[in-house]
N, C-alpha and C positions, 0 to 999 in steps of 0.2 A: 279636233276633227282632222281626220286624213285626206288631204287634198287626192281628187280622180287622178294626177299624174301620180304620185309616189303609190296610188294602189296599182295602176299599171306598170309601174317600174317594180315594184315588188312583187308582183306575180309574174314577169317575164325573169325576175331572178330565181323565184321559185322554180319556175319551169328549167331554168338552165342547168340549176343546181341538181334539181332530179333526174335529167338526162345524163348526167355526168357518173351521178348515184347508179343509174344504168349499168352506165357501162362497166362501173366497178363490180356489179354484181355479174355480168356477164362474163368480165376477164379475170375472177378472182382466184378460178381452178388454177391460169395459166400463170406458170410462175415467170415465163419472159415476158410476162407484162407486170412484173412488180414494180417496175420503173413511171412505167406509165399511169398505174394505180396511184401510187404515191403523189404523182401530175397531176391527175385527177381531185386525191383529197385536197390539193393543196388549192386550187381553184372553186373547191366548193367551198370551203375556210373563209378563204377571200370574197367571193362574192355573198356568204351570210356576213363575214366581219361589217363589209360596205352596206348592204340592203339595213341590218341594224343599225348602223350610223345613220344613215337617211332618214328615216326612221327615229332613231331620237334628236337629230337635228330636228328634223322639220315638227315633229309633235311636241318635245320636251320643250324646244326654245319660244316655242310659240305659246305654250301654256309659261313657263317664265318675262314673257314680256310680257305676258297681262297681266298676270300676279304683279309683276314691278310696278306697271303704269298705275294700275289698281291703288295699289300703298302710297307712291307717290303723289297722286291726287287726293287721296284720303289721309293724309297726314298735315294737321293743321299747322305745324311747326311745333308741337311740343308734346306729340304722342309719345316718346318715348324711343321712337325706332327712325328718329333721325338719322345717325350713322348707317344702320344696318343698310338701309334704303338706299339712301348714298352711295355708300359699297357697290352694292347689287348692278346700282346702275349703271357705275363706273367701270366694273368689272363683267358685264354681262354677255360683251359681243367678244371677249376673250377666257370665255368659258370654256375646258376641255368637254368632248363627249360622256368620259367620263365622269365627271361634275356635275353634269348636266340636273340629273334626278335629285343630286343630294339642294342642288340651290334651288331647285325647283321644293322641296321642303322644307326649305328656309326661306323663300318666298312665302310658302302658304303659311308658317307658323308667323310669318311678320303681319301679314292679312287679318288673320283670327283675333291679332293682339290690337290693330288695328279698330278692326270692325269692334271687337269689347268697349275698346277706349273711347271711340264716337258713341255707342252707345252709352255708354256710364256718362257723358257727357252731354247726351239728346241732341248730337251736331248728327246734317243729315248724310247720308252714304250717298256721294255722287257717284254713277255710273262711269267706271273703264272708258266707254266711248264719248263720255262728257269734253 
């Protein structure tokens, strides 16, 4: 879920981004503003490159920490995904942005295998917020 601040901050980035988009479409006959266009693209660049980062920060790491917690309380000590888990946890608050999505699917494929293995074994699924 997307926190009320990061939809405010992404829609005041949208908006600044398309004022910008404006102006390039206003000045783009005039060729002595090719300087300034170029200004332009390069802060609308920036302020999507940033809005996407926030954006998979706050939603990707947030769905990753509970996949983790998730496995690591669900793991009785010999499901199998003891190391993975391990990893995960040890490596998780030094994950790049871009990383983000691929351990966030290695999270979910350690859950699945997880949740099979308790079940083939009738142990019960303790709840994340347990």
């Amino acid at each position: 879920m997307i926190t009320s601040d990061l939809i405010k901050n992404i829609k005041v980035s949208i908006k600044t981004a398309m004022g910008q988009l404006n102006y390039i479409l206003e000045q783009i006959d005039d060729e002595q503003q090719a300087e300034n266009i170029l200004l332009q693209f390069k802060a609308v660049q920036a302020i999507l490159n940033k809005t996407t980062f926030e954006l998979l920060d706050n939603t990707y790491r947030k769905a990753i920490a509970e996949k983790i917690s998730s496995a690591y309380q669900n793991c009785p000590g010999n499901c199998g995904n003891e190391e993975t888990i391990e990893r995960l946890c040890k490596l998780f608050p030094d994950f790049s942005a871009d990383e983000v999505p691929h351990k966030l699917k290695e999270a979910q494929r350690v859950e699945e295998e997880l949740l099979k293995f308790l079940s083939k074994n009738n142990l019960d699924t303790p709840s994340p917020r347990d």
